[in-house]
RONU-450473 format. One line per 8 residues: number of its first residue (from 1); for each residue x negated, z, y of C-alpha. Coordinates in steps of 0.5 Angstrom, whole numbers, padded with zeros to 4 digits, m for minus. Layout:
! residues N
NUM) X,Z,Y; ...
END
This chain:
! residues 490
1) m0014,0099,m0020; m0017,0093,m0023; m0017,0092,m0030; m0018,0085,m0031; m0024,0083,m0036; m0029,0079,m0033; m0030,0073,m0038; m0035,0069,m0038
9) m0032,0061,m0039; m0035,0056,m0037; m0031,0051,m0033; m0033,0044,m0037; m0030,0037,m0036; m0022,0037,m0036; m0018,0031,m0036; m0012,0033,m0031
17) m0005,0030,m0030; m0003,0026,m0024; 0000,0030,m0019; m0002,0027,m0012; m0005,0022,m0009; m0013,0022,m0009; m0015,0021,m0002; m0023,0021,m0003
25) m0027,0017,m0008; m0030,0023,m0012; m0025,0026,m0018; m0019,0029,m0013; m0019,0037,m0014; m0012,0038,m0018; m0008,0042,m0021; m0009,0042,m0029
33) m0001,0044,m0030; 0006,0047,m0028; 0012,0050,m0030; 0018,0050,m0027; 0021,0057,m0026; 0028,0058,m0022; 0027,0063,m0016; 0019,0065,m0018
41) 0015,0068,m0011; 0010,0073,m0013; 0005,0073,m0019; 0001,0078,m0022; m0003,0077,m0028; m0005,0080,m0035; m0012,0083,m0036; m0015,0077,m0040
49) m0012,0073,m0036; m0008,0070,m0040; 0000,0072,m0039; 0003,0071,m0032; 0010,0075,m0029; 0013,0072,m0024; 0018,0076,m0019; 0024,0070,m0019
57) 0029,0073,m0014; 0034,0074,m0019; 0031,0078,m0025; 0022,0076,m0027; 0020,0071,m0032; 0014,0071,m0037; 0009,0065,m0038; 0004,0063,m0043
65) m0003,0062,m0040; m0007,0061,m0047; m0007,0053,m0046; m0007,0053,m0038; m0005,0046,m0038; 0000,0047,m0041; 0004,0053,m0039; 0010,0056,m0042
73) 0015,0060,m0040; 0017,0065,m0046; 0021,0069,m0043; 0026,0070,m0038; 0031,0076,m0036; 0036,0075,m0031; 0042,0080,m0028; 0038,0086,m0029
81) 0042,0092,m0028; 0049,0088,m0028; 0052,0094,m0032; 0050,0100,m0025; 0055,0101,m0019; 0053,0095,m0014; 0049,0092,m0020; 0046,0087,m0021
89) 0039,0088,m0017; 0038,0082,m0012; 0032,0080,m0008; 0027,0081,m0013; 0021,0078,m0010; 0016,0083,m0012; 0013,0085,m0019; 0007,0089,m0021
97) 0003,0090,m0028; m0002,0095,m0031; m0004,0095,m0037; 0002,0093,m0041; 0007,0097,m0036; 0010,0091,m0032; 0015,0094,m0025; 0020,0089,m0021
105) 0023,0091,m0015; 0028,0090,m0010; 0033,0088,m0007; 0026,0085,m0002; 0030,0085,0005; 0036,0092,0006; 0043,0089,0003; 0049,0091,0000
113) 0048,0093,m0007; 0043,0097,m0013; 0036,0099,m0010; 0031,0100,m0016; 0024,0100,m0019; 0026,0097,m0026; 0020,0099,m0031; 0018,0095,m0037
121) 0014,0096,m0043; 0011,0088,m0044; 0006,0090,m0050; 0011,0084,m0052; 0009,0079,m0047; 0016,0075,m0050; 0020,0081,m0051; 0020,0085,m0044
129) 0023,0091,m0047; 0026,0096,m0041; 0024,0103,m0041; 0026,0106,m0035; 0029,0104,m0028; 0028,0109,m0022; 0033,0108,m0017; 0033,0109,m0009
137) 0037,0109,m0002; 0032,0104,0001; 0030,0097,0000; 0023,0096,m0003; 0020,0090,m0001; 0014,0091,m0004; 0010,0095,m0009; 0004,0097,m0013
145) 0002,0100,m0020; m0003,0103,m0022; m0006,0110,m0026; 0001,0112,m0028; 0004,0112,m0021; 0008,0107,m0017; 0007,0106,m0010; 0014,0103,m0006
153) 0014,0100,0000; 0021,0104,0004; 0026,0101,0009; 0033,0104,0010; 0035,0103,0018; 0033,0110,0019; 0026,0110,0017; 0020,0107,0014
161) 0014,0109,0009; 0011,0109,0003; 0015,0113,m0003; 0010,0115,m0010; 0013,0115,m0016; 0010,0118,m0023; 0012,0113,m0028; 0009,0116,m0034
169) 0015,0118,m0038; 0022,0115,m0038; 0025,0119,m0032; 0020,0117,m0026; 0020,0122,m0021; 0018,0122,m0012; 0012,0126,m0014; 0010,0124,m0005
177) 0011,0120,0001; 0008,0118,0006; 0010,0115,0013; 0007,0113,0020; 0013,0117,0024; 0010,0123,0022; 0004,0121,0024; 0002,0124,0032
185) 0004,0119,0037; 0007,0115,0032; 0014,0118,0031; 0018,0113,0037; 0016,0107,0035; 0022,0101,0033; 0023,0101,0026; 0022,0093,0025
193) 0015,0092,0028; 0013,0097,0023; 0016,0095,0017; 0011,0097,0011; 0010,0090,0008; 0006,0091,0003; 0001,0095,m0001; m0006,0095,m0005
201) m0008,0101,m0009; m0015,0103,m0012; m0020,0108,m0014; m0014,0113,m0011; m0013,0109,m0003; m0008,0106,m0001; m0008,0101,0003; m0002,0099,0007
209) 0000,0093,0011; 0005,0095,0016; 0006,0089,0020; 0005,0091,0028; 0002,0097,0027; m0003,0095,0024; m0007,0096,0016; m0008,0104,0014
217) m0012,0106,0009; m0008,0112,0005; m0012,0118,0001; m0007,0119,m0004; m0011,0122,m0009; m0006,0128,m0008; 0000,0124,m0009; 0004,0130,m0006
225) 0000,0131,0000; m0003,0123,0003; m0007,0123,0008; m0009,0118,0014; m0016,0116,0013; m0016,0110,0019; m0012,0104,0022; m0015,0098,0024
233) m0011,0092,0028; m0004,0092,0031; m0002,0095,0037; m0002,0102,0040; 0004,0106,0039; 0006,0106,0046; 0006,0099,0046; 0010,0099,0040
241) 0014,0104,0043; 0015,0099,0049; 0018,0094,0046; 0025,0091,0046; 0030,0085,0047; 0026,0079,0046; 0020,0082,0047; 0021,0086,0041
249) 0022,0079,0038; 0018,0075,0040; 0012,0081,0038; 0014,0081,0031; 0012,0073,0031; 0005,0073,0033; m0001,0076,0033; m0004,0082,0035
257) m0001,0085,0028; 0003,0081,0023; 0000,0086,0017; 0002,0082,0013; m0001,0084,0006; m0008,0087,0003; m0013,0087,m0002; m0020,0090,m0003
265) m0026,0086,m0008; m0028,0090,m0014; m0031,0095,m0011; m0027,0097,m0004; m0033,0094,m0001; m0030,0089,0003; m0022,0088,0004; m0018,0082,0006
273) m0012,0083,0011; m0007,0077,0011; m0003,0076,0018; 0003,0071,0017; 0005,0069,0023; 0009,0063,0027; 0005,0061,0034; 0002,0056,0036
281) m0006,0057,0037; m0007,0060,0044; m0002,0066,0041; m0007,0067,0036; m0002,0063,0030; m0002,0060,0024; m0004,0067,0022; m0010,0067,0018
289) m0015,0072,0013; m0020,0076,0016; m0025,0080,0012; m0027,0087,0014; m0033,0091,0011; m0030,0099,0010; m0036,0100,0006; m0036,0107,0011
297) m0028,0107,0012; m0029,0109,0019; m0032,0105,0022; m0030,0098,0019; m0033,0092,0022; m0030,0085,0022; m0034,0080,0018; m0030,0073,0019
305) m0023,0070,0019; m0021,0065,0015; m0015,0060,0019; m0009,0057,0018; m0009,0050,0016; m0006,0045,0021; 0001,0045,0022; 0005,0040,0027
313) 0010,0045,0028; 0007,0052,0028; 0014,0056,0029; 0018,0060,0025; 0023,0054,0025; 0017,0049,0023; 0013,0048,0018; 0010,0054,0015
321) 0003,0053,0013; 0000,0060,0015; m0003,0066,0010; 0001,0069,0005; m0001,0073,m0002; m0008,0072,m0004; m0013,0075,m0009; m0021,0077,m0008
329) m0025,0077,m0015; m0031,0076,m0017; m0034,0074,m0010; m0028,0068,m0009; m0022,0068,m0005; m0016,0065,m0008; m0011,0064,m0002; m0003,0062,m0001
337) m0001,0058,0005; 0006,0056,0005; 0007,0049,0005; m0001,0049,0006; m0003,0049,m0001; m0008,0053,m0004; m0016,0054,m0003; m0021,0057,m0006
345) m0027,0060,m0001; m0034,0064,m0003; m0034,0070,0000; m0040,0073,m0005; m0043,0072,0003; m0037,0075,0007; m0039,0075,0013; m0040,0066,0011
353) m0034,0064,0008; m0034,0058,0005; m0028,0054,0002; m0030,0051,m0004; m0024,0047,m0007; m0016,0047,m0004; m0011,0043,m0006; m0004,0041,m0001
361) 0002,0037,m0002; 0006,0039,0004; 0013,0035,0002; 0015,0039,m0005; 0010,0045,m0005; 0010,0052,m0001; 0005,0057,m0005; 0008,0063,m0004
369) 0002,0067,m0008; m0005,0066,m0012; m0008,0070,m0017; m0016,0069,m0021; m0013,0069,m0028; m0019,0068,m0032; m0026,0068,m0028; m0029,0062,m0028
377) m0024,0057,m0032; m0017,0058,m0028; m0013,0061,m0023; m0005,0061,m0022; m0001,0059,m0016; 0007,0060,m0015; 0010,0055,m0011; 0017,0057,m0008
385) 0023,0053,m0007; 0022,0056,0001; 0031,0058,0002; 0033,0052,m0001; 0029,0047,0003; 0024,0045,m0003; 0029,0043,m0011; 0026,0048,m0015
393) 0019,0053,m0016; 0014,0053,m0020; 0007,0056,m0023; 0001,0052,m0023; m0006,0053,m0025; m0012,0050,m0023; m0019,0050,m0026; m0022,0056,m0022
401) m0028,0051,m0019; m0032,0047,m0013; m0028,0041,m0012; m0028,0036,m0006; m0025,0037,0001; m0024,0032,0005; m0026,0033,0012; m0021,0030,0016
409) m0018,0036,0014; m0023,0041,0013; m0019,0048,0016; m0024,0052,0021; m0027,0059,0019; m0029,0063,0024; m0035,0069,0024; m0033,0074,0029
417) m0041,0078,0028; m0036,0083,0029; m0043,0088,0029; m0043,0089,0036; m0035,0089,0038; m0031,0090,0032; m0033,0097,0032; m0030,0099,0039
425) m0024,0095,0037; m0023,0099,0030; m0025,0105,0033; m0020,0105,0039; m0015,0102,0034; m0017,0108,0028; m0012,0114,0027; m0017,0119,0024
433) m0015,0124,0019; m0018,0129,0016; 0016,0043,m0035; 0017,0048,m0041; 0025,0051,m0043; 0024,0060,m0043; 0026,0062,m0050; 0033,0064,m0051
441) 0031,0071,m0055; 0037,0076,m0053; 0037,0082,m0048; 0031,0087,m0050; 0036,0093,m0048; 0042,0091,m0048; 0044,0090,m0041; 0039,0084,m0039
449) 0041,0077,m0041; 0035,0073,m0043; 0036,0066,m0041; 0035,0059,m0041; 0039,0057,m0035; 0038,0056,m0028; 0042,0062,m0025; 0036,0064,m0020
457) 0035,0061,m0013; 0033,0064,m0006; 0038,0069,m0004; 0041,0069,0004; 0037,0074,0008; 0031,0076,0013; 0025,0072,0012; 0019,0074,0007
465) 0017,0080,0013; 0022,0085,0015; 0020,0084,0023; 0022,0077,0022; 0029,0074,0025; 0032,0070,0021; 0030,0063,0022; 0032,0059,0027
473) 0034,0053,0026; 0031,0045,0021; 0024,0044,0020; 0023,0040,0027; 0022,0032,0028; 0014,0033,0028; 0014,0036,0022; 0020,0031,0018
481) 0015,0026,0020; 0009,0030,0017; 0012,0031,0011; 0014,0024,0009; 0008,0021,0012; 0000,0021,0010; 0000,0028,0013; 0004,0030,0007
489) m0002,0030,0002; m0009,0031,0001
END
């Protein structure tokens, strides 16, 4: 549930850094600082929007946003869980806060090794102290936390799902599950297109992104009995159960599906589906963002798609400018788009989205995640370094305002006035149911090592979705071109 204060700060005059090349006449829109933290993905931020967590691959780090343009690491914990049997946790590319419970989870893709949820209390943003680890027989690619409870995406081989564990004491417990396989009509569908690949929890639904079957909404108000309250997008279950050779492959590349994550504004009114896909336009990729209307959960009406930016190389071998993590708050999209940058839209008109502010630098740069920090003032973007194609990953912050957008590159938005056909297509799809150096301040518990090195980086697996092959191959001779030429940055 979000907790985030509603500030009130106005955005005055800022005196930014230099940190690309300003294209236009008027005041370029750029970042206002960065950090530098090896491994991060996604970031999550505190309640008054000034302390980030970042996920870091191989352990999370804690960073300082009370001077937004100067960010600080100021803690870092590395090797978690090195003490356990096939310790330490690897593939850490998720991490979830409520309150002041932070929970890291992995390994993201199945490997050899621990599987966990790792909670932490971080009263002390600059001294995680651990409280609680829940191990499972599955990898966890992604979570939420919420009311007590944490929500853990499921993938082990065998099945799919969602796992509900209580957290609210120092031995947390698989209080429910829920899964499409149990689903009618869903039960002999491959496990890799349906992958649960992430997931948002408010107000007692979760909503689930499951990649080519499409985005669930889940009555979890019973955690031990959740409950199908429609589906909407993807593909039928016979056509998934369809599917092999590289038909299956390919599927799991462009759209129709892709779920790839989820998010609702601050009422559940409108909720923002994000689809990562690798194709060229015609095949319905670059994925974008689309809006949808659940005011009435069954009947949801698609509002507007937000798209890609261009890419000259929309493959999964190319240059990846599609939709990755986002946040919807205060009538404002902040959106990640890979090697695309980051953008800001007015969405307080859902159906009319408008892009207000953006900012790429395609050459050194591939945003992972975006996250409203203080509403008004800034918000926060972790970059990447992509599986070692970029040198290293960073946290940066941008002032949270209108700036300009060049039109040589403005992206297009597309209302669908999804009044009219959405319905039927919702209905026919729905499944009714009733720079700074971390501070070295030692191991909080005894098994973590707190550190100042770079011990982080990407590990070897499958792509950021578990229905994504590996990748195939360099960023191609288009894309090299784009990336050292004008194209690079705007």
């Amino acid at each position: 549930m979000r907790r985030r204060e509603l500030l009130c700060a106005a955005a005055g005059t800022l005196s930014l850094p230099a940190v690309t090349r300003q294209t236009s006449a008027q005041p370029a829109y750029e970042p206002l600082g960065r950090v530098p933290l090896d491994g991060a993905t996604e970031v999550v931020v505190s309640d008054d929007g000034r302390t980030a967590f970042l996920a870091a691959t191989t352990g999370f780090g804690t960073v300082d946003l009370s001077d937004p343009r100067n960010p600080r690491v100021i803690a870092e914990r590395r090797g978690l869980l090195a003490d356990r049997e096939n310790g330490p946790l690897r593939d850490i590319r998720d991490a979830k806060l409520d309150g002041d419970r932070l929970i890291v989870v992995g390994p993201a893709n199945p490997n050899v090794g621990v599987n966990a949820m790792v909670l932490y209390d971080v009263s002390d943003p600059a001294i995680p102290r651990r409280v609680a680890v829940h191990e499972t027989d599955y990898a966890i690619h992604n979570a939420f936390l919420t009311d007590g409870r944490a929500y853990l995406s499921q993938f082990d081989g065998e099945t799919v799902g969602m796992t509900i564990v209580d957290v609210e004491n120092d031995d947390p417990e698989r209080v429910g599950r829920w899964s499409i396989l149990d689903e009618p009509d869903w039960g002999a569908v491959p496990l890799f297109p349906a992958t649960v690949h992430d997931i948002w929890v408010q107000d007692e639904t979760a909503y689930v992104a499951h990649w080519d079957a499409g985005t669930w909404l889940v009555d979890v108000r019973d955690p031990g009995d959740p409950t199908a309250i429609t589906r909407i997008g993807g593909l039928a279950p016979d056509e998934l159960a369809s599917l092999s050779g590289e038909t299956l492959r390919r599927t799991q590349l462009v759209p129709p599906g892709n779920s790839h994550y989820v998010t609702v504004d601050d009422d559940a009114g409108v909720m923002g589906v994000g689809v990562e896909s690798w194709a060229v336009e015609s095949e319905g990729g670059p994925g974008g963002i689309t809006l949808w209307d659940i005011e009435s959960p069954g009947d949801p009406k698609e509002l507007a798609t937000i798209d890609a930016p261009p890419t000259p190389a929309p493959s999964y071998g190319g240059l990846w400018t599609t939709a990755h993590n986002f946040d919807l708050a205060d009538g404002r999209l902040y959106s990640s788009w890979y090697r695309g940058g980051v953008k800001i839209h007015d969405v307080s008109d859902p159906a009319n989205p408008g892009e207000i502010a953006r900012w790429r630098r395609t050459e050194d740069t591939s945003f992972w995640a975006a996250a409203l920090a203080v509403p008004g003032e800034f918000f926060v973007g972790c970059s990447w370094n992509q599986y070692g194609e970029l040198p290293q990953a960073f946290l940066y912050t941008f002032t949270d305002r209108a700036g300009p957008v060049p039109d040589s590159t403005t992206g297009a938005t597309t209302n669908r006035n999804a009044s009219t056909a959405s319905s039927a297509t919702a209905n026919a799809n729905a499944t009714a149911a009733n720079g700074s150096a971390p501070a070295a301040t030692g191991s909080a518990d005894g098994t973590e090592a707190a550190s100042n090195g770079t011990s982080g980086g990407d590990s070897a697996g499958a792509g950021p979705g578990f229905g994504v092959p590996a990748a195939v191959g360099g960023v191609g001779l288009g894309a090299w071109r784009y990336l050292r030429g004008d194209g690079g940055s705007e």
